[in-house]
N, CA, C and O atoms as a GROMACS GRO file, in nm:
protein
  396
    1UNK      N    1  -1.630 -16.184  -3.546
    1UNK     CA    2  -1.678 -16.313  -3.506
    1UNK      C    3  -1.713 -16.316  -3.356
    1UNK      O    4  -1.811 -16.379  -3.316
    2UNK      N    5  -1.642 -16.257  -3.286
    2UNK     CA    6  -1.674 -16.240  -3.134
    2UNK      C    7  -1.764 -16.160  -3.138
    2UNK      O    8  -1.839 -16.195  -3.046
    3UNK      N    9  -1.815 -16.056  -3.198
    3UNK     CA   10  -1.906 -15.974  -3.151
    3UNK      C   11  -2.059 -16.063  -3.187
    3UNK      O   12  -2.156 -16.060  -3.111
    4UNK      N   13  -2.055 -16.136  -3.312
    4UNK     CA   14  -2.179 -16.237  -3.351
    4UNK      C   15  -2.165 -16.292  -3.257
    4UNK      O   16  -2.263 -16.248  -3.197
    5UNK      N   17  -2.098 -16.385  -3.161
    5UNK     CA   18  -2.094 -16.498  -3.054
    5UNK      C   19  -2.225 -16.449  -2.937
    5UNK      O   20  -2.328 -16.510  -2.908
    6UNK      N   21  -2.165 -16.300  -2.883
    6UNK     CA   22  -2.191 -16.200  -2.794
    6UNK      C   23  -2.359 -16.143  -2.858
    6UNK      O   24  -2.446 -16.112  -2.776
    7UNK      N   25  -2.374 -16.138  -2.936
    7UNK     CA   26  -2.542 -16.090  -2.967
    7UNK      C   27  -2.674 -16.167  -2.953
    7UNK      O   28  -2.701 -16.251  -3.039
    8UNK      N   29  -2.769 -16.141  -2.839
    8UNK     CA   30  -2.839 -16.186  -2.805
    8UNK      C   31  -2.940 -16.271  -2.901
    8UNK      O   32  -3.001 -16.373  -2.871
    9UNK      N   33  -2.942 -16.196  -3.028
    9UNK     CA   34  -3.052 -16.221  -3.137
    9UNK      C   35  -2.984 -16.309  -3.196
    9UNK      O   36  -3.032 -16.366  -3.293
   10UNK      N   37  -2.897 -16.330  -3.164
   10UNK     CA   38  -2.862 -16.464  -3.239
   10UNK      C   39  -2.812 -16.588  -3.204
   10UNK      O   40  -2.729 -16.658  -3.262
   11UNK      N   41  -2.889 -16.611  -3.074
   11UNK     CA   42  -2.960 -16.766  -3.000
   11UNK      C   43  -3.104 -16.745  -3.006
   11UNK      O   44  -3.172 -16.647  -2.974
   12UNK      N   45  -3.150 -16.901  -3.074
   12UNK     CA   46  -3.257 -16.860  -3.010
   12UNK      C   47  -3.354 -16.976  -2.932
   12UNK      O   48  -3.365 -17.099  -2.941
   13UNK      N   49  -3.426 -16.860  -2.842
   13UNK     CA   50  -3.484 -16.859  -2.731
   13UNK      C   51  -3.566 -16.983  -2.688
   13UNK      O   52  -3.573 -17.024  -2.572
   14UNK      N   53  -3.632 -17.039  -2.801
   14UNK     CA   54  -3.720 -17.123  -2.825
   14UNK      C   55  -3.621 -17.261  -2.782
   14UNK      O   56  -3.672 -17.348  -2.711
   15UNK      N   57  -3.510 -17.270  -2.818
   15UNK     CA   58  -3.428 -17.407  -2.818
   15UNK      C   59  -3.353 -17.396  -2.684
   15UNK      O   60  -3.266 -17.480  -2.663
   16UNK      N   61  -3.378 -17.301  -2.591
   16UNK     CA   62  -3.384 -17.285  -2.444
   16UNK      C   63  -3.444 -17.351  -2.372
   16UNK      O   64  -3.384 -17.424  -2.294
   17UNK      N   65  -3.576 -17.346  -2.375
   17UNK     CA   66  -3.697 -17.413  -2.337
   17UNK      C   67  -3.765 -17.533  -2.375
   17UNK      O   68  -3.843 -17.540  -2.470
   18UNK      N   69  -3.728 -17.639  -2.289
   18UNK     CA   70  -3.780 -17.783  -2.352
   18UNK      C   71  -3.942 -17.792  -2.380
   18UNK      O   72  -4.025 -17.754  -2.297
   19UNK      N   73  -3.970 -17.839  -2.494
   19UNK     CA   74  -4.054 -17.862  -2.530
   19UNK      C   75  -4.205 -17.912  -2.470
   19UNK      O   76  -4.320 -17.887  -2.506
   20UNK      N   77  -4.148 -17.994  -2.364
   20UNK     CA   78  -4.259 -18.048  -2.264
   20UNK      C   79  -4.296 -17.917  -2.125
   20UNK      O   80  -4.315 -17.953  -2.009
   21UNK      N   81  -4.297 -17.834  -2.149
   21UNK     CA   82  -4.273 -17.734  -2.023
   21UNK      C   83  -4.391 -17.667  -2.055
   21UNK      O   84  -4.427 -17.605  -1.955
   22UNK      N   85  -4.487 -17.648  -2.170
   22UNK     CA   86  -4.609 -17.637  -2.168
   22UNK      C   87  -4.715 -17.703  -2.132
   22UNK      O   88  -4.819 -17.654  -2.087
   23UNK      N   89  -4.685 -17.841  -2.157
   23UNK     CA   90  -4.757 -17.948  -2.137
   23UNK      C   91  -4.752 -17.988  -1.980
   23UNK      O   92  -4.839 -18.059  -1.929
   24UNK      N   93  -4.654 -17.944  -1.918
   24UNK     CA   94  -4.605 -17.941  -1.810
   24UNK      C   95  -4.650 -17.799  -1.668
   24UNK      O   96  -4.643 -17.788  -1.545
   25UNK      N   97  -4.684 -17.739  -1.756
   25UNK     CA   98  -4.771 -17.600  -1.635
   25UNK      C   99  -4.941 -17.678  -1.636
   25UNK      O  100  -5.024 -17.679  -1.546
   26UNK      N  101  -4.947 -17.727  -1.750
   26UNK     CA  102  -5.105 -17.759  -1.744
   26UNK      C  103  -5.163 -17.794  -1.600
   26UNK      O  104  -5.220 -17.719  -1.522
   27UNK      N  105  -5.124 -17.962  -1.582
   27UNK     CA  106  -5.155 -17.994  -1.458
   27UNK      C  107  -5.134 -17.906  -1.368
   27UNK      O  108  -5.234 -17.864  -1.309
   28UNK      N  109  -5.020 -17.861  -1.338
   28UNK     CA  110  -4.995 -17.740  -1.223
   28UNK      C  111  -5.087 -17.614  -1.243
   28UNK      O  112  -5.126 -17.577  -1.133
   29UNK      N  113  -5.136 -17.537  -1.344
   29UNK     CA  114  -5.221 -17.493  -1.308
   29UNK      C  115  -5.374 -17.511  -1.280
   29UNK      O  116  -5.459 -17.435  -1.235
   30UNK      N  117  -5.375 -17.629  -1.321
   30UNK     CA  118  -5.524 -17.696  -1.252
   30UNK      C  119  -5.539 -17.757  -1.089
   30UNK      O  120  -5.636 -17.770  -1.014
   31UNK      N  121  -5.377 -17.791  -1.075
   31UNK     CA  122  -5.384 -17.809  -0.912
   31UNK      C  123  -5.381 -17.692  -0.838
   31UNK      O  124  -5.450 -17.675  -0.737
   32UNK      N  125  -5.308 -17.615  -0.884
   32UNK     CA  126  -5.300 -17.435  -0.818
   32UNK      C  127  -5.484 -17.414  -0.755
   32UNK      O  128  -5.542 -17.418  -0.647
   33UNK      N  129  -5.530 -17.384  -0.952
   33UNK     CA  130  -5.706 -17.359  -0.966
   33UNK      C  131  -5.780 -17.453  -0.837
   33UNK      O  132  -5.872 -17.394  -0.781
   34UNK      N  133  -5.751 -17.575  -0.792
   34UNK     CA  134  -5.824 -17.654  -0.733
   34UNK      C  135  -5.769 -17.609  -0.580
   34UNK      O  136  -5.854 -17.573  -0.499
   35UNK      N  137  -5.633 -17.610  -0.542
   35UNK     CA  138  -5.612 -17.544  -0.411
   35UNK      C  139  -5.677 -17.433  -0.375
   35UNK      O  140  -5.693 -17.423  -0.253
   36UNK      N  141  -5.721 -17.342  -0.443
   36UNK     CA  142  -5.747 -17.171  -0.436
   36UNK      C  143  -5.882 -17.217  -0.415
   36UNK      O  144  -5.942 -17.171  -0.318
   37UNK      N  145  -5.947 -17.313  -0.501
   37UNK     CA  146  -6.118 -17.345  -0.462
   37UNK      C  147  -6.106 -17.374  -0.326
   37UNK      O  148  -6.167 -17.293  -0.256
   38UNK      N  149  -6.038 -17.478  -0.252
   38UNK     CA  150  -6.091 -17.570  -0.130
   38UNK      C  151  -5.984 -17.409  -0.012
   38UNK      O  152  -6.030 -17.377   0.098
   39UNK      N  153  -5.930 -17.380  -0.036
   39UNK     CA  154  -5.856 -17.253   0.039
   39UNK      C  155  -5.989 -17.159   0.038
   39UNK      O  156  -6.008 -17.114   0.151
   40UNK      N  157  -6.064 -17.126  -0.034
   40UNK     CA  158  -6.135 -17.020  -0.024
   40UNK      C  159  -6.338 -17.091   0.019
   40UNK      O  160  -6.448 -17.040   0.040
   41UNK      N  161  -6.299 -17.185   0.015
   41UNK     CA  162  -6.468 -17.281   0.044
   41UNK      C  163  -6.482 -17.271   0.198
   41UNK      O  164  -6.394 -17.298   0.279
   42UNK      N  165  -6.630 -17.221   0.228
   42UNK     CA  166  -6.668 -17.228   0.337
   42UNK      C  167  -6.789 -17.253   0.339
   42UNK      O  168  -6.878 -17.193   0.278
   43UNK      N  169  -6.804 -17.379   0.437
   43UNK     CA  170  -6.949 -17.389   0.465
   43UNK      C  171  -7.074 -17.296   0.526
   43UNK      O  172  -7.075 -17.261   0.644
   44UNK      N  173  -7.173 -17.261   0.434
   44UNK     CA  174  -7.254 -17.209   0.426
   44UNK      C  175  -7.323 -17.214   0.574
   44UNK      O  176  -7.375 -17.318   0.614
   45UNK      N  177  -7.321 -17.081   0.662
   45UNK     CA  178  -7.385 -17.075   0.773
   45UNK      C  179  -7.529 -17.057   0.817
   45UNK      O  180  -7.590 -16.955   0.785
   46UNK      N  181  -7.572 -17.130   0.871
   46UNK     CA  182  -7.727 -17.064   0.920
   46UNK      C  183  -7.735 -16.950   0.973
   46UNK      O  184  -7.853 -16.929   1.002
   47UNK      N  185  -7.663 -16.856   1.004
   47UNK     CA  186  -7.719 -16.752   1.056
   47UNK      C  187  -7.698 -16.670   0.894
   47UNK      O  188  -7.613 -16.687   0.806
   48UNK      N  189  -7.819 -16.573   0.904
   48UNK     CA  190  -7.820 -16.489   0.772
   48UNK      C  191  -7.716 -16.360   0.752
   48UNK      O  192  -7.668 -16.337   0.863
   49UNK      N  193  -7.676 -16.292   0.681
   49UNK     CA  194  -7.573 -16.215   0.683
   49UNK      C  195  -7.493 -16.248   0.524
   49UNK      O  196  -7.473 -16.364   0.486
   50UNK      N  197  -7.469 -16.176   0.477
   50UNK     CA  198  -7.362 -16.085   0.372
   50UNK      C  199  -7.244 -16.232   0.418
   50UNK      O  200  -7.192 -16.273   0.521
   51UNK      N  201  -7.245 -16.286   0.233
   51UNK     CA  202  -7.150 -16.366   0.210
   51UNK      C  203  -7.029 -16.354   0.254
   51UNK      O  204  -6.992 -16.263   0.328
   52UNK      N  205  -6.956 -16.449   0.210
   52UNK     CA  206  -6.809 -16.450   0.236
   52UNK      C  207  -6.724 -16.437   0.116
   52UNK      O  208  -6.626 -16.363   0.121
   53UNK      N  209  -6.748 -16.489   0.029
   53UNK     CA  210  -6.697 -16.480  -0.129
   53UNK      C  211  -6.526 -16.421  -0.149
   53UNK      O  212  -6.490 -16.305  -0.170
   54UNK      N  213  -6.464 -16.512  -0.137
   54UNK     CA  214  -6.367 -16.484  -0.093
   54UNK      C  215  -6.263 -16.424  -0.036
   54UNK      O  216  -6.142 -16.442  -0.051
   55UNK      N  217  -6.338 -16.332   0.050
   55UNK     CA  218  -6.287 -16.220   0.159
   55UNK      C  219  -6.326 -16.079   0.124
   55UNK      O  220  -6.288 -15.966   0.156
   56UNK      N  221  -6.440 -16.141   0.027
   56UNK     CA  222  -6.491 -15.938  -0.014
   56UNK      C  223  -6.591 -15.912   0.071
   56UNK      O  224  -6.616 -15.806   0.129
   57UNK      N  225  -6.659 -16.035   0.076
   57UNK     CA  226  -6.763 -15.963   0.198
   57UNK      C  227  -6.731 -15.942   0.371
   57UNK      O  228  -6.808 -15.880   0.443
   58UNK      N  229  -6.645 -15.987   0.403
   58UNK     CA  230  -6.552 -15.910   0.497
   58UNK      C  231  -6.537 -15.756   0.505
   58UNK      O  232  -6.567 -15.671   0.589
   59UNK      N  233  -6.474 -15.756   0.375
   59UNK     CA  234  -6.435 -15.624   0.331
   59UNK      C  235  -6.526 -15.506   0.284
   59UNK      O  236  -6.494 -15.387   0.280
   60UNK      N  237  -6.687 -15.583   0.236
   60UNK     CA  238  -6.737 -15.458   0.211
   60UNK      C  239  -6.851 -15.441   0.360
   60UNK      O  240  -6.913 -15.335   0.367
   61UNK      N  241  -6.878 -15.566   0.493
   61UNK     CA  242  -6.934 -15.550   0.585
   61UNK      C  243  -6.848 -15.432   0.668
   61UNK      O  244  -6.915 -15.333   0.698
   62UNK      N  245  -6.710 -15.432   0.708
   62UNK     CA  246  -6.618 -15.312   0.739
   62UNK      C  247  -6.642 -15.252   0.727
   62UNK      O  248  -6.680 -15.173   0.814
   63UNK      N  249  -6.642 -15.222   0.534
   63UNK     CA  250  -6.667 -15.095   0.460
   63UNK      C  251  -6.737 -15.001   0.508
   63UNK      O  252  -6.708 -14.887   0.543
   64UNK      N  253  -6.878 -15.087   0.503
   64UNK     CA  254  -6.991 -15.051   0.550
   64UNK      C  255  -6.976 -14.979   0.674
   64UNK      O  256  -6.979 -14.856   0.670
   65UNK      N  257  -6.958 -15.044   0.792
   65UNK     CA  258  -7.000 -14.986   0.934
   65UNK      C  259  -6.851 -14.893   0.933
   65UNK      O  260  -6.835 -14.829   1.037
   66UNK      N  261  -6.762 -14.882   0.849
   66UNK     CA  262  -6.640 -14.756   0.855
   66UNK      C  263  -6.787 -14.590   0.792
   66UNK      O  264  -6.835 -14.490   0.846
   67UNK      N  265  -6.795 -14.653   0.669
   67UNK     CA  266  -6.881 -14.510   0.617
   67UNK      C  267  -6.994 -14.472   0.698
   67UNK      O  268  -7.018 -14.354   0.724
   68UNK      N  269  -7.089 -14.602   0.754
   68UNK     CA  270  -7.243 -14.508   0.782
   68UNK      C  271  -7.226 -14.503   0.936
   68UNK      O  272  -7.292 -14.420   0.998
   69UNK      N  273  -7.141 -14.587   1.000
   69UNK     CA  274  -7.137 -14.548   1.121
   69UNK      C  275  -7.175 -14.658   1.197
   69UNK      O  276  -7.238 -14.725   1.115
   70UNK      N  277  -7.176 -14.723   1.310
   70UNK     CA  278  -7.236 -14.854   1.365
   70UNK      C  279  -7.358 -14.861   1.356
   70UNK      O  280  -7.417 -14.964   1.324
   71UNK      N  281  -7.402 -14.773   1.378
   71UNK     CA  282  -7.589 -14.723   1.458
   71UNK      C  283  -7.634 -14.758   1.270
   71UNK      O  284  -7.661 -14.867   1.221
   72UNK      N  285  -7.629 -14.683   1.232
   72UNK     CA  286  -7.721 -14.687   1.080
   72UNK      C  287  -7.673 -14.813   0.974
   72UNK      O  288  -7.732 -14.834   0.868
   73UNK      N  289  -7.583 -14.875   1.010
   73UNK     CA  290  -7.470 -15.020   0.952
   73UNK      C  291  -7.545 -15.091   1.023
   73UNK      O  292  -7.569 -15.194   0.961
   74UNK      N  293  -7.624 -15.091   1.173
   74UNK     CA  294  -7.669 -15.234   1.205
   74UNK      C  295  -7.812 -15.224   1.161
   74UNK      O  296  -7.870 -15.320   1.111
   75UNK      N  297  -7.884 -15.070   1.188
   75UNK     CA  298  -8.027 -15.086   1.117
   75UNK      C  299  -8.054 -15.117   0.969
   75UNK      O  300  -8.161 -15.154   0.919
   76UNK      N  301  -7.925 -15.093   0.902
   76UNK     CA  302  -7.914 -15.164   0.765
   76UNK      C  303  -7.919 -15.285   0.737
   76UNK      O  304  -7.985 -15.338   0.648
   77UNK      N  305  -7.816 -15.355   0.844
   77UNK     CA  306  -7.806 -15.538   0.825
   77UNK      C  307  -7.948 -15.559   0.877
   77UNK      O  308  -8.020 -15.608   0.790
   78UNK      N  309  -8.001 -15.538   0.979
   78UNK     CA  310  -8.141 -15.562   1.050
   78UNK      C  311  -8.277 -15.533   0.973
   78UNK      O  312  -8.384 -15.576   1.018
   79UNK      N  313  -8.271 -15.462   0.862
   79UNK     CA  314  -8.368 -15.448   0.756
   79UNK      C  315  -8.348 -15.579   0.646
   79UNK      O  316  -8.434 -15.659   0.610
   80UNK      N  317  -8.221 -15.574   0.612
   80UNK     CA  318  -8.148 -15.673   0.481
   80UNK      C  319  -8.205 -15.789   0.554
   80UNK      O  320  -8.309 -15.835   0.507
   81UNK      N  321  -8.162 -15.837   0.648
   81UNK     CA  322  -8.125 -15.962   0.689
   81UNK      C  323  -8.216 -16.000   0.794
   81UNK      O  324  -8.241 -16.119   0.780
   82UNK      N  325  -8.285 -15.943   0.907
   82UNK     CA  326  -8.361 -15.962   1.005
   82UNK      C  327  -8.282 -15.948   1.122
   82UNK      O  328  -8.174 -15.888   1.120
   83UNK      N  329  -8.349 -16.019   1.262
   83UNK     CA  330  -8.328 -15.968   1.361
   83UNK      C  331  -8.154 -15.997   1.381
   83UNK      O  332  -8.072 -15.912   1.413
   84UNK      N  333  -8.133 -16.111   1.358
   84UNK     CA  334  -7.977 -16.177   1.426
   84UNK      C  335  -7.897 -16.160   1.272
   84UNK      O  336  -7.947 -16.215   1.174
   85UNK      N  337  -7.817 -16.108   1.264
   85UNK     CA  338  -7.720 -16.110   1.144
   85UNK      C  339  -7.603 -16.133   1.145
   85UNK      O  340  -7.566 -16.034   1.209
   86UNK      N  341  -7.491 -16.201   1.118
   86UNK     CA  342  -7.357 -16.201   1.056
   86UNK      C  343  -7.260 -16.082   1.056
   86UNK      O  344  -7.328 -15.999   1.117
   87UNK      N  345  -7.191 -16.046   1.039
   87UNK     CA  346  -7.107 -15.961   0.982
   87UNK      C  347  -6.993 -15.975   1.039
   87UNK      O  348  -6.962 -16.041   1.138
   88UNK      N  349  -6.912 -15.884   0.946
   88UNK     CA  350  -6.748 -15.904   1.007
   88UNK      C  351  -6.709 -15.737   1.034
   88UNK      O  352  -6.726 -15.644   0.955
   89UNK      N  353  -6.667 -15.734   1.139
   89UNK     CA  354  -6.597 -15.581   1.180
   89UNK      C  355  -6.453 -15.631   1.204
   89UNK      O  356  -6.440 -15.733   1.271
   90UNK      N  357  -6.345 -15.570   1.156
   90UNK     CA  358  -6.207 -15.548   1.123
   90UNK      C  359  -6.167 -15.717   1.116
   90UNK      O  360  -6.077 -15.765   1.184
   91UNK      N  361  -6.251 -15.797   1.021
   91UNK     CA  362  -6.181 -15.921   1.005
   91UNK      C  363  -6.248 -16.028   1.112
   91UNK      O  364  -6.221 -16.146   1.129
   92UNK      N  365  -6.313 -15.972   1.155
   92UNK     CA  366  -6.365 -16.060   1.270
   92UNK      C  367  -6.505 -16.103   1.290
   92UNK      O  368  -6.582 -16.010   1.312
   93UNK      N  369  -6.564 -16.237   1.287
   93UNK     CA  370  -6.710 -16.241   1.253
   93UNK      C  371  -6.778 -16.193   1.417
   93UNK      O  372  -6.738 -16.228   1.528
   94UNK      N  373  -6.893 -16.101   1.378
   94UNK     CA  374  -6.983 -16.045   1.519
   94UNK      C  375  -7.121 -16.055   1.416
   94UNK      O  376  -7.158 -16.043   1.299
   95UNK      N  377  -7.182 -16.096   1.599
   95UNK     CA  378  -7.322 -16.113   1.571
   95UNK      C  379  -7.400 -15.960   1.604
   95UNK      O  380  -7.356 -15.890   1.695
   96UNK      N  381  -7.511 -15.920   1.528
   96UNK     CA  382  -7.579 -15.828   1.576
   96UNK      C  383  -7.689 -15.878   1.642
   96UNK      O  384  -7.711 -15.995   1.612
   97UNK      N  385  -7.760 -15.834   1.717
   97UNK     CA  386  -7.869 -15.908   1.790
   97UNK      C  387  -7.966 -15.785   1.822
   97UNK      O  388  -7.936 -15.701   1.906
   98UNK      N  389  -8.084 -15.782   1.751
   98UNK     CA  390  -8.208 -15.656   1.747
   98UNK      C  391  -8.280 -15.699   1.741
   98UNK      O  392  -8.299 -15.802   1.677
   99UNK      N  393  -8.390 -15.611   1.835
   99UNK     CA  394  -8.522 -15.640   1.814
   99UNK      C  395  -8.616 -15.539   1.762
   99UNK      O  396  -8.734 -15.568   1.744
   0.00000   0.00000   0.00000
C-alpha cells in the first residue's frame, strides 16, 4: 500500500493543473507577441541602406564588411544603394559617403 501511495503513475497530472491555465496563457501570449512587435519596430529611415529586421541586418552588414573587406563592402553598398548609405559596423549605425 505504501509503495502504490509512492508511484508517480498513479496521480494524475491533469487534476494538477487548473483548468483555466490554458485559457489563461492565451492573452499572455498575445501581449508577449505584441511587446516583441513594438520592441523590435523602427521607423523607417530616409537614408537608403540594408534593413533592420530585427537585428539581422546589423548582422549580415558586419558580416559583410568582416568577409570582403571595407574597400570592396563599401563599393558594394555604393552600387546596391547609391552614393550615401546606411550600414552598421560592430552594432553601430555609420554612414558611407562616395562619390
Amino acid at each position: 500500500m505504501v509503495l502504490e501511495n509512492l508511484n508517480p503513475m498513479h496521480y494524475n497530472i491533469t487534476s494538477l493543473v487548473p483548468h483555466a491555465m490554458p485559457v489563461a496563457t492565451v492573452p499572455v501570449v498575445i501581449f508577449m507577441c505584441f511587446l516583441f512587435l513594438l520592441w523590435n519596430h523602427e521607423e523607417t529611415s530616409s537614408i537608403p541602406g540594408p534593413g533592420y529586421c530585427m537585428g539581422i541586418g546589423p548582422l549580415l552588414s558586419h558580416g559583410r564588411f568582416l568577409w570582403m573587406g571595407v574597400g570592396n563592402a563599401c563599393n558594394y553598398y555604393n552600387k546596391t544603394y547609391g552614393e550615401f548609405v546606411r550600414v552598421w559596423i560592430s552594432g553601430e549605425e555609420t554612414f558611407i559617403i562616395s562619390k
